[in-house]
C-alpha positions in Angstrom: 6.3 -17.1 13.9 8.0 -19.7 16.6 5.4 -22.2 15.6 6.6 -22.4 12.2 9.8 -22.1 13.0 9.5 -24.9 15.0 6.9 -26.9 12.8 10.0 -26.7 10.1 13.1 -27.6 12.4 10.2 -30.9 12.9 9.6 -31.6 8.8 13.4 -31.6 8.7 14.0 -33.9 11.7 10.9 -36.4 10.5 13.0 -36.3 6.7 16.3 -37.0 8.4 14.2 -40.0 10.7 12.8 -41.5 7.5 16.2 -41.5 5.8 18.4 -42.8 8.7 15.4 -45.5 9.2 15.5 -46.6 5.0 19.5 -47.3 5.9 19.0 -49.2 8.5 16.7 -52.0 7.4 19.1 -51.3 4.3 22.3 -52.4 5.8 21.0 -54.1 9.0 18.4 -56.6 7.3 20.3 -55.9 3.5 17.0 -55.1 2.5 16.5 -53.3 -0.8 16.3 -49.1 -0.4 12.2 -49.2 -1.4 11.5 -51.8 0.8 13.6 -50.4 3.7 11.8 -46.9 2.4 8.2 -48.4 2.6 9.0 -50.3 5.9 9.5 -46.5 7.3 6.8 -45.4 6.3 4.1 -48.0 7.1 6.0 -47.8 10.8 5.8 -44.4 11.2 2.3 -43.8 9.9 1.4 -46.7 12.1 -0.9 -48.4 9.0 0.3 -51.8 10.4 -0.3 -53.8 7.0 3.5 -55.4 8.9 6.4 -56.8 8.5 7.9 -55.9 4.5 9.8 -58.8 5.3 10.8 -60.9 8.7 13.3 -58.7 11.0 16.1 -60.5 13.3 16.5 -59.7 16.5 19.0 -56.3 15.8 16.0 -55.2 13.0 13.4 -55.6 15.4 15.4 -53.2 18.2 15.9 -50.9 15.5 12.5 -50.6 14.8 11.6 -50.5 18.2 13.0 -47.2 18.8 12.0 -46.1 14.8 8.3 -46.2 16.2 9.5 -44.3 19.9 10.9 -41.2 17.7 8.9 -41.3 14.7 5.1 -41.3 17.1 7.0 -38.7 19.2 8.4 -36.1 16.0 5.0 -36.9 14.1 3.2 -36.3 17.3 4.8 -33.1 17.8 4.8 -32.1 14.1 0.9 -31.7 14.1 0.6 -30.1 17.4 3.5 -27.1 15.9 1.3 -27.4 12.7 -2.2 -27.0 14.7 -0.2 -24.1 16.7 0.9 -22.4 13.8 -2.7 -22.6 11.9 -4.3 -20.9 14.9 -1.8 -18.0 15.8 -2.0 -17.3 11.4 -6.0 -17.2 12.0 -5.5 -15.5 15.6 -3.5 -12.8 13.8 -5.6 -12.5 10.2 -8.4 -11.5 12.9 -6.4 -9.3 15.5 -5.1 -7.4 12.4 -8.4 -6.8 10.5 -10.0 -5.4 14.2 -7.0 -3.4 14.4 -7.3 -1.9 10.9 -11.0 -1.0 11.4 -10.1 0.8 14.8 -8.0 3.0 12.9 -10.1 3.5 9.9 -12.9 4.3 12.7 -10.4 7.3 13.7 -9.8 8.6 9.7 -10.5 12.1 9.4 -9.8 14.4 6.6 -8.2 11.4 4.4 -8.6 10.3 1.0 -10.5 7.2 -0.4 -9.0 5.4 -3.1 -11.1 3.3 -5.1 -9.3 0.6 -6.9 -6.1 -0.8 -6.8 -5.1 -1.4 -10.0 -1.7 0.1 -11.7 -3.4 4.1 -11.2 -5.0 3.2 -7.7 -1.5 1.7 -6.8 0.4 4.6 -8.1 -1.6 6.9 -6.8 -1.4 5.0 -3.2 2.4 5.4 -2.9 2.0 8.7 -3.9 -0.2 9.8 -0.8 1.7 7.2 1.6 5.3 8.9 0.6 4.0 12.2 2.1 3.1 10.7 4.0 -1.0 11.8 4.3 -3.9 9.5 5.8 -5.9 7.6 3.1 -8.0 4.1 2.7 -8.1 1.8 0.1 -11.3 0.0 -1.2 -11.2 -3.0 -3.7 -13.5 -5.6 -4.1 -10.9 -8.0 -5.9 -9.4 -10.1 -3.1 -6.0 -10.7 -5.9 -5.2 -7.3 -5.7 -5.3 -6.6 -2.2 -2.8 -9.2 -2.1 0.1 -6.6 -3.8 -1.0 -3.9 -1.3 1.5 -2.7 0.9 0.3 -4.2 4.4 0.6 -1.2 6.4 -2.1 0.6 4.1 -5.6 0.6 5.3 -8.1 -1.4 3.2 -11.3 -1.6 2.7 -12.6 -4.6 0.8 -16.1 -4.6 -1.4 -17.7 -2.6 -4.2 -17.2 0.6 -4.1 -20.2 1.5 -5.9 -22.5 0.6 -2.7 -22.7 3.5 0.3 -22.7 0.8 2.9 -18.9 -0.1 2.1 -18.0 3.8 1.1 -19.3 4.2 5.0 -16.9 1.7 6.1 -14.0 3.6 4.4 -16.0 6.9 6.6 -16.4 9.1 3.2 -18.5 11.9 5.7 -14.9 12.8 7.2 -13.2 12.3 4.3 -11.1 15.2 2.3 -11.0 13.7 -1.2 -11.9 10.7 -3.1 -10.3 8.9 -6.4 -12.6 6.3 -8.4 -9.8 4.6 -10.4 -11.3 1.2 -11.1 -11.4 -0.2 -14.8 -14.2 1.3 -16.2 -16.0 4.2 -16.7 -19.1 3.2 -15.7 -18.0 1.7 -12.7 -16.4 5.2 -11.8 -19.6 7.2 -12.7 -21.8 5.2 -10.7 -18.5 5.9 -7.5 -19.0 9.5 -8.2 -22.6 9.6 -7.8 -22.4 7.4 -5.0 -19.5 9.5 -3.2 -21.5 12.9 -4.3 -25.0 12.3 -2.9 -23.1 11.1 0.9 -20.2 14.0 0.7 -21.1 17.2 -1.7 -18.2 18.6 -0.4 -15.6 15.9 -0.7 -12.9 16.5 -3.9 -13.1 14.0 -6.3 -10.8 13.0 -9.1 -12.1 9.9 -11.2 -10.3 8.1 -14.0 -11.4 7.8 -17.8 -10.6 5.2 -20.0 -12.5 6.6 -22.9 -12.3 10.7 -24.0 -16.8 10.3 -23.9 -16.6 9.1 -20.2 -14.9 12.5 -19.3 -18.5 15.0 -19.6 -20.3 11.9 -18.0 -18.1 11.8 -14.7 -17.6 15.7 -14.7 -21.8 15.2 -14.9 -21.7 13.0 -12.2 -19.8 15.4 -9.8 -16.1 14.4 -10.6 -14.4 17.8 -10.0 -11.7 16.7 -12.3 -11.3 13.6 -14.7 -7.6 12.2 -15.4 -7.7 10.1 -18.4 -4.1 8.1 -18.6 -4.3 7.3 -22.1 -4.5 10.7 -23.1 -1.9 11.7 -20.6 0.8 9.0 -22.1 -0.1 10.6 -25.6 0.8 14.1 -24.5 3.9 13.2 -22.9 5.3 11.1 -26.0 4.4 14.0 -27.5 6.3 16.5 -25.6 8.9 14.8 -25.3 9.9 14.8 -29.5 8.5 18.8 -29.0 10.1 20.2 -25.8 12.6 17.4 -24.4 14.3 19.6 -22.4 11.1 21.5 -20.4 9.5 17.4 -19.9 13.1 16.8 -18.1 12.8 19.7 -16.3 9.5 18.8 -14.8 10.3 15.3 -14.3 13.0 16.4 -11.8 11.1 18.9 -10.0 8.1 16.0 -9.2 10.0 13.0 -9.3 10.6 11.6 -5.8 12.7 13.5 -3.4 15.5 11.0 -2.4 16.3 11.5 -6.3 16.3 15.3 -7.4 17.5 18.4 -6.0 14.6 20.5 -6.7 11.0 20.1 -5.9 7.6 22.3 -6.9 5.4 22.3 -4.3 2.1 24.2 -3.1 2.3 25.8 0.4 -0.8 26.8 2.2 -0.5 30.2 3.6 -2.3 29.8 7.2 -4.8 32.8 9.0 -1.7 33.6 11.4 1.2 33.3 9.3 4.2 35.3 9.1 3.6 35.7 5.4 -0.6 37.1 5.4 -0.8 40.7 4.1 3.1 41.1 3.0 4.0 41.1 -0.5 6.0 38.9 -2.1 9.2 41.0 -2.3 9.3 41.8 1.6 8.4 38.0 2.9 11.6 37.8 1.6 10.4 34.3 0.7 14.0 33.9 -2.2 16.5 35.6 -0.3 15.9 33.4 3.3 15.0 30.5 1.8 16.2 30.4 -1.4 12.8 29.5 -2.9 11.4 30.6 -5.9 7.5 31.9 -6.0 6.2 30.3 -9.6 2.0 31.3 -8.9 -0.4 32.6 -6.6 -3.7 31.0 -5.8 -6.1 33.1 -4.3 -9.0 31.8 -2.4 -11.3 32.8 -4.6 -10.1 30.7 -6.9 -7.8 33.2 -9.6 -4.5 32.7 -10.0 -1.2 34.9 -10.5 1.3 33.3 -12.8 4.8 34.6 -12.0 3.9 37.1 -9.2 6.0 40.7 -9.2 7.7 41.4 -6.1 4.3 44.5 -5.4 2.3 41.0 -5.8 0.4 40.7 -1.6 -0.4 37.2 0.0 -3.6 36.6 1.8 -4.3 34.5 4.0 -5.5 31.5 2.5 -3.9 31.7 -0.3 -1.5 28.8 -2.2 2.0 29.4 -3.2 3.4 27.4 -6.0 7.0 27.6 -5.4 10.2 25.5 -6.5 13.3 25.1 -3.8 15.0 22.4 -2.2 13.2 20.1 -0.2 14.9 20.8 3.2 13.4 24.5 3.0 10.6 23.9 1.5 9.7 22.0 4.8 11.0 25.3 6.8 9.0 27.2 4.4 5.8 25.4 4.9 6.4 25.8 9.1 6.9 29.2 8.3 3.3 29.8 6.3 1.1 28.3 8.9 2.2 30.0 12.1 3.3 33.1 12.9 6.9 33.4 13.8 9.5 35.2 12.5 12.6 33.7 10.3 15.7 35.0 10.6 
């Protein structure tokens, strides 16, 4: 901001003041340094207790124009200071209205409750894609490491009124990664009764939390304590598939190959055409791993006879450049060449 900016250029100006003015009751009136220090600043804060000790004619033009400047930069100092106070407070309140005008907009996003490490993590996740979603934490310290172009929410998640604020009717999917498991039981109830249709993925810290929140109306419970156990595991077991899958979801700008799910649209190129004559490897060099139906089965390692519905998911591995082509290509209906 200019205000502080110019609030600092001041601090440094008032420092440079108060030293120039210490050296020249120093060498002027061959004071000592304190006393031509404390003379400084008893003139400049205009105590008036007087005189450290009687000033000849050169001291007392000298401190003449020591009170002129110092009045004038301290006098200026707080009025930068008082300017950049406001315009901080001015813009804390023009940025909160303009985060709830577009939280008011959110449709079909995801609610993240928590940001701790998972919350985080799952956060940068979902803003790499990137896809709409809204934070809500009640802890003021951890909104504070939040990226500040997210949206936030801040207060219990556990109470309707704030998952209303974070507009869970128009929401697509919700994650309750605070803590504790009874904390994310009580979001999943919460989030259930207001949205029975919303997705929702809680964490466990415990394995017995797991039937509670799947009780609840969790759709699926990720506990990341049993998660780091299997991978330690795998990795002594199978090294070589765990560094296989690690570069097919790390993060883009770093691997070569991605696995991704590609929604096959009502009007796309791909409906009714089997997998050999979408022609799906040959154009875009993209391997078809599974097919999810609608109705919910699933085709591991499809034959080329295998037919696409609408509807359906692929679960296919390629390069990231035509996976994007690919996904164009399953939602409309126009022909690759």
């Amino acid at each position: 901001m200019r205000a502080l900016r110019n609030f600092k250029f001041l601090a440094v100006a008032l420092a440079a003041l108060i030293a120039a003015g210490t050296a020249g009751f120093h060498y002027i009136e061959g004071w000592p340094w304190f006393d031509g220090f404390y003379m400084v600043v008893i003139t400049l804060t205009t105590i008036g207790y007087g005189e450290v000790h009687p000033l000849s004619q050169t001291g007392k033009i000298f401190n003449i124009g020591l009170i002129i400047a110092g009045v004038a930069l301290v006098t200026i100092a707080i009025g930068s200071l008082t300017q950049y106070l406001l315009e901080f407070e001015l813009t804390k309140v023009l940025g909160r209205r303009k985060m709830e005008r577009e939280i008011a907009r959110l449709q079909n996003h995801y609610i993240l409750c928590g940001a701790g490490r998972v919350g985080r993590r799952a956060a940068r996740e979902l803003a790499r894609r990137p896809v709409p979603f809204v934070v809500v934490e009640n802890d003021e310290s951890r909104l504070q490491n939040l990226d500040p172009e997210w949206l936030v929410v801040q207060g219990d998640a556990t109470q309707e009124k704030i998952l209303r604020e974070a507009r869970i009717e128009h929401a697509t999917g919700l994650v309750a990664a605070t803590t504790t498991d009874a904390t994310n039981i009580y979001i999943v109830l919460t989030a259930r009764s207001l949205n029975p249709k919303l997705r929702i993925i809680a964490r466990a810290s415990e394995e017995a939390a797991e039937k509670h929140l799947l009780t609840a109306g969790a759709d699926s419970v990720v506990s990341p304590y049993s998660f780091a156990g299997h991978r330690i595991a795998q990795s002594f077991l199978r090294p070589n598939v765990l560094n296989f899958l690690d570069l097919a979801t790390a993060h883009e700008g770093r691997m070569e190959m991605v696995i991704e799910e590609i929604h096959v649209g009502t009007d796309s190129f791909f409906t009714d055409r089997t997998v050999g004559n979408s022609l799906i490897h040959r154009d875009f060099g993209i391997i078809v791993l599974a097919i999810k139906h609608q109705q919910g089965k699933t085709i591991f390692n499809p034959t080329a006879e295998a037919v696409i519905h609408a509807g359906d998911y692929l679960i296919v591995m390629g390069e990231p450049g035509n996976m994007a082509r690919l996904e164009a290509m399953a939602s409309s209906n126009v022909q690759h060449s």
